[in-house]
Short mmCIF file of the C-alpha atoms (twelve columns), coordinates in Angstrom:
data_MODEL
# 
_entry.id   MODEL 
# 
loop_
_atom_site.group_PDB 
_atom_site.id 
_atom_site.type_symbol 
_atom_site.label_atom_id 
_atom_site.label_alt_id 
_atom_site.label_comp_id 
_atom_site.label_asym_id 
_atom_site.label_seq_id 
_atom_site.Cartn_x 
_atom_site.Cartn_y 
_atom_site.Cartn_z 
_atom_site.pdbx_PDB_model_num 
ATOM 1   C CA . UNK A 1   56.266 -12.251 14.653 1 
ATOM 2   C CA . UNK A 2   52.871 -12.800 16.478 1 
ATOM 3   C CA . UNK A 3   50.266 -14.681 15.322 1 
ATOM 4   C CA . UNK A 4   47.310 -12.499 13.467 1 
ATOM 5   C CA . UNK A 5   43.991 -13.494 14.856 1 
ATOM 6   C CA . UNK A 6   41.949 -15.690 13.430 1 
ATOM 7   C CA . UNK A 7   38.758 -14.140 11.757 1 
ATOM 8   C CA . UNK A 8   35.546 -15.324 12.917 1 
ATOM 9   C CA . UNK A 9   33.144 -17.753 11.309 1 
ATOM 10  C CA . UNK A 10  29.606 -15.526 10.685 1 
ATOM 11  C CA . UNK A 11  26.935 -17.925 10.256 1 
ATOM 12  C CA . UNK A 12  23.209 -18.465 10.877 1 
ATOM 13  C CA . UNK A 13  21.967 -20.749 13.028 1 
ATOM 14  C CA . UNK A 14  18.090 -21.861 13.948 1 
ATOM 15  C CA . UNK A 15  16.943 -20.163 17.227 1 
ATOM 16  C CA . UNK A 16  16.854 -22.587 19.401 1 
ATOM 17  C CA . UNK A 17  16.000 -23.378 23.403 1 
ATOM 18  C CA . UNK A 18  19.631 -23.798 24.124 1 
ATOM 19  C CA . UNK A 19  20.623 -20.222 22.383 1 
ATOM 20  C CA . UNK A 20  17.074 -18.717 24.100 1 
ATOM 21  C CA . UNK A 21  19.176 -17.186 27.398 1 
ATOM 22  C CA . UNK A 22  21.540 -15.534 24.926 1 
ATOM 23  C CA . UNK A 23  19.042 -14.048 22.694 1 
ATOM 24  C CA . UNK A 24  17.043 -12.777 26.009 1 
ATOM 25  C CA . UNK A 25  20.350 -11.062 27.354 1 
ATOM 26  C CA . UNK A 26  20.607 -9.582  23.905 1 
ATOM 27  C CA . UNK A 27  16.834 -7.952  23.830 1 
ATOM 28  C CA . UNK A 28  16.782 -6.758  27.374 1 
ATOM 29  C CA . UNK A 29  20.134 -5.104  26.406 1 
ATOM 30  C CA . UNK A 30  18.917 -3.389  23.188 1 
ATOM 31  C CA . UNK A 31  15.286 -2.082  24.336 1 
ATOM 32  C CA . UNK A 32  13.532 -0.547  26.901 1 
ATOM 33  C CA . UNK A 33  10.247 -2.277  25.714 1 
ATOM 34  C CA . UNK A 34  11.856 -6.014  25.149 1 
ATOM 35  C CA . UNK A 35  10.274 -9.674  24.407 1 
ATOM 36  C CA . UNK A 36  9.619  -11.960 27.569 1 
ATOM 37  C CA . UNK A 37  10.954 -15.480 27.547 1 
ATOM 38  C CA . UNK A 38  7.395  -16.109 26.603 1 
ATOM 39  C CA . UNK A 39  7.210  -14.346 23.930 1 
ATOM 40  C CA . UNK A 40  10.199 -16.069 22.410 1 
ATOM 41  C CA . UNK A 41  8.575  -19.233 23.440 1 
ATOM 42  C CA . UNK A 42  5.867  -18.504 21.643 1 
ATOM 43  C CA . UNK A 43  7.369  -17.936 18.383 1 
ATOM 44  C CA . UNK A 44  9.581  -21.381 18.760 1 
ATOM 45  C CA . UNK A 45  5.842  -23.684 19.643 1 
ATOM 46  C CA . UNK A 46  4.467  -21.742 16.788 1 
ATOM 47  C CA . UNK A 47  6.974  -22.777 14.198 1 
ATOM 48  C CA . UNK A 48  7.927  -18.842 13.492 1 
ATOM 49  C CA . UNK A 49  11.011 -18.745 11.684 1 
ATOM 50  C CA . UNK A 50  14.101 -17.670 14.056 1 
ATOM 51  C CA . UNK A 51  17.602 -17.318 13.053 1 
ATOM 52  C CA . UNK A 52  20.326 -16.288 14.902 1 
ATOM 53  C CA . UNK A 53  23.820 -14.521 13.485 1 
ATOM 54  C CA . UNK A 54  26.378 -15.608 14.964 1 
ATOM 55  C CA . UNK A 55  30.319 -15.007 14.881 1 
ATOM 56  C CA . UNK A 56  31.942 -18.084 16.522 1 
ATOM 57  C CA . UNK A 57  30.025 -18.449 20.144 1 
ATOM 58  C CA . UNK A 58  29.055 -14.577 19.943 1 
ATOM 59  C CA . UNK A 59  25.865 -13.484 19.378 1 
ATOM 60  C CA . UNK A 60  25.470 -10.763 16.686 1 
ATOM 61  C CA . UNK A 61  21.667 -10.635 16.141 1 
ATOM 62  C CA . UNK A 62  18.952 -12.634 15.106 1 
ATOM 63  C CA . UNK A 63  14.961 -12.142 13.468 1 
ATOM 64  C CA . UNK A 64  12.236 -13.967 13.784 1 
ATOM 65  C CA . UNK A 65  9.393  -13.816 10.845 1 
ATOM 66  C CA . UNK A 66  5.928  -15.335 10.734 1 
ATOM 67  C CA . UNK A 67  5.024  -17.029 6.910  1 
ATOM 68  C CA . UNK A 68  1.811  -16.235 5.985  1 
ATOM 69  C CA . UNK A 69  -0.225 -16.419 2.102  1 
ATOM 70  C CA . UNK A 70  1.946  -15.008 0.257  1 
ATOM 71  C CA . UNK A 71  3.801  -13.231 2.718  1 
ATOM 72  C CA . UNK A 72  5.893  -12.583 5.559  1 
ATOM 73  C CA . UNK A 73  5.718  -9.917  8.918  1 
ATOM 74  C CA . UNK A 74  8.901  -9.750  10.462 1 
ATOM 75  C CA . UNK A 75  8.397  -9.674  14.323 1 
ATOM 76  C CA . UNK A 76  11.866 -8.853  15.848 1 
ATOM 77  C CA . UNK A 77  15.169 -8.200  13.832 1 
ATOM 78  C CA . UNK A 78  17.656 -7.274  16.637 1 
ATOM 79  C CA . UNK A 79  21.478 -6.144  16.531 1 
ATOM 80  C CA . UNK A 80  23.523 -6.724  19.925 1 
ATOM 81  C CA . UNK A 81  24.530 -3.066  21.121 1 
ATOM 82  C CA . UNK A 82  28.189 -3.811  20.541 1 
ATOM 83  C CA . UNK A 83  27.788 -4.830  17.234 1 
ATOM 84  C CA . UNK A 84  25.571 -2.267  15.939 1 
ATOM 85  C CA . UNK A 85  26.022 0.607   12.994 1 
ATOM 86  C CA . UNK A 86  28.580 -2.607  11.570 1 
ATOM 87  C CA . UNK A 87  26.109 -3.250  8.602  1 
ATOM 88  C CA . UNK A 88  24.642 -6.715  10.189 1 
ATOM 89  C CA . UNK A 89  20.888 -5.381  10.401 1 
ATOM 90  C CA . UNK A 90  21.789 -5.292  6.036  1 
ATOM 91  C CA . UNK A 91  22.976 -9.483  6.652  1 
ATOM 92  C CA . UNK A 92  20.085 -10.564 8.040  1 
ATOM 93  C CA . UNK A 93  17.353 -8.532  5.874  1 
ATOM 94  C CA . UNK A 94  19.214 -10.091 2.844  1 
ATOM 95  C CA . UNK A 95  18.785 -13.115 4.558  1 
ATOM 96  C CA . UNK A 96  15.320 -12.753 5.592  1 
ATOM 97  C CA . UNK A 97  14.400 -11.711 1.916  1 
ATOM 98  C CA . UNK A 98  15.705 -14.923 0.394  1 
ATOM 99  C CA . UNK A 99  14.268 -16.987 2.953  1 
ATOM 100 C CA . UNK A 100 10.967 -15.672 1.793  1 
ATOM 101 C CA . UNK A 101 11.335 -15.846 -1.749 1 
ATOM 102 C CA . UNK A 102 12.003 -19.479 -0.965 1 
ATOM 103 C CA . UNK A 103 8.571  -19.440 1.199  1 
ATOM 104 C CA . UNK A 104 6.598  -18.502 -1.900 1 
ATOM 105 C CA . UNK A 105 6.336  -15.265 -0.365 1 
ATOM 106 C CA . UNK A 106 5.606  -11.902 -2.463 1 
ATOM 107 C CA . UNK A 107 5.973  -9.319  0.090  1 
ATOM 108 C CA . UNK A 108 7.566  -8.603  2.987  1 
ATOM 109 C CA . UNK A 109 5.702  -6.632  5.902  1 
ATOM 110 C CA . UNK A 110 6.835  -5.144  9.004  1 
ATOM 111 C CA . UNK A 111 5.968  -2.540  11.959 1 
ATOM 112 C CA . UNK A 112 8.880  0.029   13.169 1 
ATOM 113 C CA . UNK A 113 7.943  2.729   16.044 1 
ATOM 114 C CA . UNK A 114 7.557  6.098   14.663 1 
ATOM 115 C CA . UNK A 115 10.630 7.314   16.685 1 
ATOM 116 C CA . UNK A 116 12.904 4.437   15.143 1 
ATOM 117 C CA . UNK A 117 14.617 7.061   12.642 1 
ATOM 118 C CA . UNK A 118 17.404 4.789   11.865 1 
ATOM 119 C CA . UNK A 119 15.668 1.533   11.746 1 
ATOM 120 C CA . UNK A 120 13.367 3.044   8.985  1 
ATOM 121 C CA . UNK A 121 16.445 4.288   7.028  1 
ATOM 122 C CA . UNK A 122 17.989 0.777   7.138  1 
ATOM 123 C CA . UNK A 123 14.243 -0.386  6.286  1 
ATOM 124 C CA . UNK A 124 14.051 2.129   3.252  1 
ATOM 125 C CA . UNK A 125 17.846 1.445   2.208  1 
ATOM 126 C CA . UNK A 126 16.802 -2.259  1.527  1 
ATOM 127 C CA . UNK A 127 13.413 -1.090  -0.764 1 
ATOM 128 C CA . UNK A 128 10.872 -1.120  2.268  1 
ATOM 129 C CA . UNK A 129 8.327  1.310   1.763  1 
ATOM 130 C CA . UNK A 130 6.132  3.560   4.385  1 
ATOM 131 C CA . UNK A 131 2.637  2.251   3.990  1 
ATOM 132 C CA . UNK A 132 0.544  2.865   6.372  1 
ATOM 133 C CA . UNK A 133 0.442  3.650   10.628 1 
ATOM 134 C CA . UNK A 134 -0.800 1.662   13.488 1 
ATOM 135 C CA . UNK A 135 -1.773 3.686   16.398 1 
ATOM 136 C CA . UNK A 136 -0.695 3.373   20.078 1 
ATOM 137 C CA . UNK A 137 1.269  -0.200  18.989 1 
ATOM 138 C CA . UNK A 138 3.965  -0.458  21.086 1 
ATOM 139 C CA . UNK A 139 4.073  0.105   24.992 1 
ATOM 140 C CA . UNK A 140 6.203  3.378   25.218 1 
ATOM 141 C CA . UNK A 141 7.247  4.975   28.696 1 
ATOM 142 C CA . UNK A 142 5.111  5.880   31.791 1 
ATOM 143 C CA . UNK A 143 2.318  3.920   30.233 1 
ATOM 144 C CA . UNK A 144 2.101  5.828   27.282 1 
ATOM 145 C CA . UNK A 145 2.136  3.926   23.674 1 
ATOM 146 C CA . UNK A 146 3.870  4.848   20.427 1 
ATOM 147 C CA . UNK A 147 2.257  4.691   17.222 1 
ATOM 148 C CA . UNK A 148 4.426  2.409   14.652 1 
ATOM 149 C CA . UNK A 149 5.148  2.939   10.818 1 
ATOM 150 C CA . UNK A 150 3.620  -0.388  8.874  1 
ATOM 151 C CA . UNK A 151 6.442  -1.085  5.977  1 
ATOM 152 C CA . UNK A 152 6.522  -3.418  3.171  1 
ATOM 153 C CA . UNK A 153 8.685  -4.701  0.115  1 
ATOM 154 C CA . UNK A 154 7.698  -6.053  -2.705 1 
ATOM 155 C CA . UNK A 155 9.878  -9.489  -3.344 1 
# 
């Protein structure tokens, strides 16, 4: 009889300098648009809150969120390629919404590009609502920019 393998640990984890060259393989991988190293840097000096997913040593996703009064904008919720459409974008929105309950935090707020179709339905399955648009947000091809879909749930 062989030996059934053993099931991986998911946890979170802090983002962290050590786990930065991981998370930047991860974004370059999953956009055409992605965050620069100093981007990411940014976020750590500023104190933004970054947490990583992790099964074992594997790198599953991760989100970094800014606290604000009352609130908090999610910046960057990302799913690794290979482990997307596995319900892990659900894990860490869960875990992002109790993280800022426990910030004092009433709402939630986030942008999503317009052509994002199935990161708004993920959005709208957890209770985030279509609020409001931000034109020419995000850098789109040949120069162009895409306008973005401003969401928000009510904790």
């Amino acid at each position: 009889m062989s030996a059934l393998p053993k099931p991986a640990e998911v946890r979170f984890e802090p983002l962290t300098l050590q786990r930065l060259d991981a998370v930047l393989q991860v974004e370059q991988q999953a956009y055409a648009h992605p965050w620069s190293r100093d981007n990411f840097l940014d976020t750590l000096t500023s104190g933004y809150e970054g947490q990583l997913l992790m099964a074992d040593e594997t790198l599953l996703g991760y989100f970094i969120a800014m606290n604000g009064v009352d609130e908090v904008h999610l910046l960057n919720i990302t799913v690794a390629p290979d482990y997307q459409r596995q319900g892990w974008a659900h894990v860490m929105l869960d875990a992002l919404a109790i993280w800022a309950k426990g910030q004092a935090a009433d709402w939630l707020w986030l942008e999503v590009r317009v052509g994002n179709l199935r990161a708004m339905k993920v959005y709208e399955s957890q209770g985030y609502r279509r609020v409001g648009l931000r034109k020419n947000y995000y850098p789109a091809v040949q120069g162009q920019r895409e306008h973005a879909v401003v969401m928000s749930l009510r904790l």
